[in-house]
One Martini backbone bead per residue (centre of mass of N, CA, C, O) as a GRO file, in nm:
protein
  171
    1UNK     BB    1  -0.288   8.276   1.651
    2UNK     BB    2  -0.441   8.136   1.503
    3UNK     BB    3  -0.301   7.917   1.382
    4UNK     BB    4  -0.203   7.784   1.647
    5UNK     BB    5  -0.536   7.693   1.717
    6UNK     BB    6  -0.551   7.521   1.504
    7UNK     BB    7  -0.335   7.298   1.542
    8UNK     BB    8  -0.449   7.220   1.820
    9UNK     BB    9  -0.700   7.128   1.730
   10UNK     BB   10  -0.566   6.910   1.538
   11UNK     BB   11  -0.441   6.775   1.772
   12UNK     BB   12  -0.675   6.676   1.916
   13UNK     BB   13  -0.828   6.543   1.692
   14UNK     BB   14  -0.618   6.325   1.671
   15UNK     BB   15  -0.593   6.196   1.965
   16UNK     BB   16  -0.861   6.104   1.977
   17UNK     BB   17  -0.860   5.926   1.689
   18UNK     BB   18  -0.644   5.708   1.865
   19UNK     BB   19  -0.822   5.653   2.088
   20UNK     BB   20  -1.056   5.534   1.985
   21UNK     BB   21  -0.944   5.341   1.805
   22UNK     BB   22  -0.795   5.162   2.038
   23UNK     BB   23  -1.086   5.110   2.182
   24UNK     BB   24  -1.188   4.922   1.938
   25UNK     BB   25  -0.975   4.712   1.905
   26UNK     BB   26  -0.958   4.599   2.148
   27UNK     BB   27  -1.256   4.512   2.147
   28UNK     BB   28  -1.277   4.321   1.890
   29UNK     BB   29  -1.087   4.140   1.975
   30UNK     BB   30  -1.237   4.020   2.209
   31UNK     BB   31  -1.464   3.950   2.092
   32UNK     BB   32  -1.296   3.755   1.888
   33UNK     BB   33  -1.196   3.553   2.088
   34UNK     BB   34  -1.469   3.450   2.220
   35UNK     BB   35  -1.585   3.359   1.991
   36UNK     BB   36  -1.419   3.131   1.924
   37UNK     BB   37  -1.464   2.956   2.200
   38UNK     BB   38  -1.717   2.915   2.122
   39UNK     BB   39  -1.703   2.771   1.860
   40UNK     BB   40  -1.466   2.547   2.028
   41UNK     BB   41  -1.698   2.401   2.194
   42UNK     BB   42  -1.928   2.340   2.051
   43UNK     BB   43  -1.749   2.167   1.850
   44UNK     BB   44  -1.683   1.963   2.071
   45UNK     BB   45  -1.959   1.889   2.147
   46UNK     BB   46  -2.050   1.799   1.847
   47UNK     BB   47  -1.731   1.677   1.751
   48UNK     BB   48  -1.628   1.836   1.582
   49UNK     BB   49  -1.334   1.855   1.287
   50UNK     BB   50  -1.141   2.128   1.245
   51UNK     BB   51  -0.957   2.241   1.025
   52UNK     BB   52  -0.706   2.310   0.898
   53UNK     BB   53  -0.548   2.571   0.735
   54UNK     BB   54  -0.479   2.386   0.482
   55UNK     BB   55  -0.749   2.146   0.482
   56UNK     BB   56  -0.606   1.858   0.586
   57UNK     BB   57  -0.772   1.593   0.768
   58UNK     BB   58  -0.553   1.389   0.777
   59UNK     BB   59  -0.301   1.225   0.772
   60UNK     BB   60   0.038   1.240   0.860
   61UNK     BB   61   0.304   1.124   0.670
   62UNK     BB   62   0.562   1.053   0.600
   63UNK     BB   63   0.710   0.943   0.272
   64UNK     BB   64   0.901   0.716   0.426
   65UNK     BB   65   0.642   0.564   0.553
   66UNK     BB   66   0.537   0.438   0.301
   67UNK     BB   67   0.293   0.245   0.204
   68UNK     BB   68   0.183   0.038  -0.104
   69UNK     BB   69  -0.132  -0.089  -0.210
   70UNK     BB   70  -0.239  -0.245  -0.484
   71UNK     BB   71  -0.472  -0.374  -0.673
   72UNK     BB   72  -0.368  -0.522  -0.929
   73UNK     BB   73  -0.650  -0.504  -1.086
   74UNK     BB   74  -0.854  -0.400  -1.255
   75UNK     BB   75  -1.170  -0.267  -1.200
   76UNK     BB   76  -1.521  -0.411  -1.251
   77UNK     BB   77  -1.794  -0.163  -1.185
   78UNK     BB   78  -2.108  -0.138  -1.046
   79UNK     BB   79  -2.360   0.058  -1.079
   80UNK     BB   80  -2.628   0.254  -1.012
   81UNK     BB   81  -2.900   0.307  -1.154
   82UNK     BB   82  -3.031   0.530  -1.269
   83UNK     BB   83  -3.402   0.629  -1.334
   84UNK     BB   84  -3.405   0.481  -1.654
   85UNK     BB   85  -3.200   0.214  -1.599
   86UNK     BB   86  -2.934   0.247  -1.664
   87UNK     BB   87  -2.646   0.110  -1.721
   88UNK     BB   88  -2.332   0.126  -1.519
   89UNK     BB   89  -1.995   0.194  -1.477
   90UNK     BB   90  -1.629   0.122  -1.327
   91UNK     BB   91  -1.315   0.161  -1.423
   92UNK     BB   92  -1.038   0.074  -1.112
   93UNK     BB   93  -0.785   0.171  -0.938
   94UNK     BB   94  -0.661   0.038  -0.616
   95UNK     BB   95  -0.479   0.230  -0.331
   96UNK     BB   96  -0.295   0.197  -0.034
   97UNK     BB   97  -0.187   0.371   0.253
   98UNK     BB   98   0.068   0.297   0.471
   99UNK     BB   99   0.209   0.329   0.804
  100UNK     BB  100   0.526   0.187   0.864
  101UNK     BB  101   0.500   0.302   1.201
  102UNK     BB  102   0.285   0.126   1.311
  103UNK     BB  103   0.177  -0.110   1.507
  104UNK     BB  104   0.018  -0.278   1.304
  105UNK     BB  105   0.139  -0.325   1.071
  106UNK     BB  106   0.328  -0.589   1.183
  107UNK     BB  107   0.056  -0.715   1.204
  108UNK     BB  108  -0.086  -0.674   0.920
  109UNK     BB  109   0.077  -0.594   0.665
  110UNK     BB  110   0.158  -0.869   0.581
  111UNK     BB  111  -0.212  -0.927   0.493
  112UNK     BB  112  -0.276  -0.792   0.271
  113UNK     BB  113  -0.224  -0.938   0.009
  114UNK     BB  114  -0.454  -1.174   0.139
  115UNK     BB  115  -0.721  -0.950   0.110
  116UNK     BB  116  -0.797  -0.892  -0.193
  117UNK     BB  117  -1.116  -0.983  -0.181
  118UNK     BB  118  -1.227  -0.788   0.036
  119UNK     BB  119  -1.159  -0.529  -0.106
  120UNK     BB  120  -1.321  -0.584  -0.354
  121UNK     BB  121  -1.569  -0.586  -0.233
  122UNK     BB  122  -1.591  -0.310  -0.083
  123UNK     BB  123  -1.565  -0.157  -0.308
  124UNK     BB  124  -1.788  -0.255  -0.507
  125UNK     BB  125  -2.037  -0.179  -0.235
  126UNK     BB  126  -1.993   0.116  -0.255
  127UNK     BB  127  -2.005   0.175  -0.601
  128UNK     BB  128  -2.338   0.058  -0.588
  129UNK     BB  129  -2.439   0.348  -0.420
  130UNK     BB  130  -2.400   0.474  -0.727
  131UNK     BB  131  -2.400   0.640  -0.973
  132UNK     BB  132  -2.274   0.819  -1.257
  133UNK     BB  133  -2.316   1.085  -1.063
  134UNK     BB  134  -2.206   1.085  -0.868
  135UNK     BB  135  -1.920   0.956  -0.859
  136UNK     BB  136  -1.799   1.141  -0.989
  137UNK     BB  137  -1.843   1.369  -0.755
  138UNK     BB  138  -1.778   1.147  -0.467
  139UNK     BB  139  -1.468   1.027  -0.466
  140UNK     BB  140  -1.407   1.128  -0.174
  141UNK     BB  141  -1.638   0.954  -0.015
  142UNK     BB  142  -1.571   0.674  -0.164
  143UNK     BB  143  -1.300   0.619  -0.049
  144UNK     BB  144  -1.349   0.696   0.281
  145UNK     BB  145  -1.557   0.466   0.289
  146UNK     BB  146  -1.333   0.249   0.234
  147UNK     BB  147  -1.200   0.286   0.431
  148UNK     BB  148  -1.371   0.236   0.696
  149UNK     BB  149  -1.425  -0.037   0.619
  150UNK     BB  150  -1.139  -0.152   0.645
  151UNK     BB  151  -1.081  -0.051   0.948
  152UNK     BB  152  -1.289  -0.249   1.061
  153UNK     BB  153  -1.135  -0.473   1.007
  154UNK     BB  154  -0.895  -0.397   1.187
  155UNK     BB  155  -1.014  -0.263   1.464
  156UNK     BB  156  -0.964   0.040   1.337
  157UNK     BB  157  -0.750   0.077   1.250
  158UNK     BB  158  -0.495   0.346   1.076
  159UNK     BB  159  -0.249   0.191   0.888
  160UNK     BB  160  -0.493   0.264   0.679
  161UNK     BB  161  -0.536   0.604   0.572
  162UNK     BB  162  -0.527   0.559   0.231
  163UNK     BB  163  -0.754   0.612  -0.037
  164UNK     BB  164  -0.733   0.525  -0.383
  165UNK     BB  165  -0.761   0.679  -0.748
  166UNK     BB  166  -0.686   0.543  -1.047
  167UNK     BB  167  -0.810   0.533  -1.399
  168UNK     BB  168  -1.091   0.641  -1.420
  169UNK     BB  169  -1.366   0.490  -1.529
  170UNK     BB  170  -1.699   0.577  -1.708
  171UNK     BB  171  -2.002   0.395  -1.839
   0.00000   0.00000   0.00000
């Protein structure tokens, strides 16, 4: 008689500890749906783009739709002086990801190998406002800093997407 009422009493309280489980698991997730939604409310109010789960807020381009252009010559580019004016250098290789489906392209793609001097300029022009410890640090900013003039040069077009770095020597 007695194992019998201990069984019965261990399966009370199995019963019980299933039934608060269920009751507490309910509860967090609706509490984290809640709360996820005040976070994509806010970050939509404040503008910000949340990343996807791959970390790449970039544009997705299939890669036979891509188009490269690269400025001929390495550039060699003044960096801003030290704080002790050690003056310093960088010499790299600049290229171009364009679209070629986007409805731009057709339209300015094949003015870019002619704008050759412009994009020398932007490239300079961003890399003069870095140290050569920032530069080293900040390549993923200074690439982003040089789409965005490019991209105000066509009239904020986005037909290229992406600026990359090749070669990079500082000095």
């Amino acid at each position: 008689m007695k194992k019998n009422f201990i069984s019965i009493l261990i399966l009370g309280c199995t019963l019980i500890n299933v039934v608060l489980s269920a009751v507490t698991m309910f509860s967090v997730v609706t509490t984290n749906r809640q709360t996820g939604k005040i976070v994509n409310s806010v970050a939509d109010i404040l503008e910000i783009k949340l990343e996807d789960a791959s970390g790449s807020s970039q544009k997705e381009v299939p890669i036979e739709d891509i188009v490269t252009y690269s400025i001929p010559e390495k550039m060699t580019v003044g960096l801003k002086s030290d704080p002790d004016g050690t003056p310093h250098y960088c010499m790299v290789s600049v290229f171009f990801s364009m679209d070629s489906k986007h409805g731009d392209y057709k339209k300015y793609g094949e003015s870019v190998a002619s704008n050759d001097l412009i994009y020398r300029s932007i490239v300079a022009e961003v890399f003069s406002e870095y140290t050569v410890t920032e530069a080293r640090a900040s390549q993923q900013e200074i690439a982003d800093e040089i789409l965005a003039r490019i991209q105000d040069k066509y009239q904020g077009s986005d037909f290229i997407f992406e600026v990359s770095f090749s070669d990079i020597v500082f000095q």
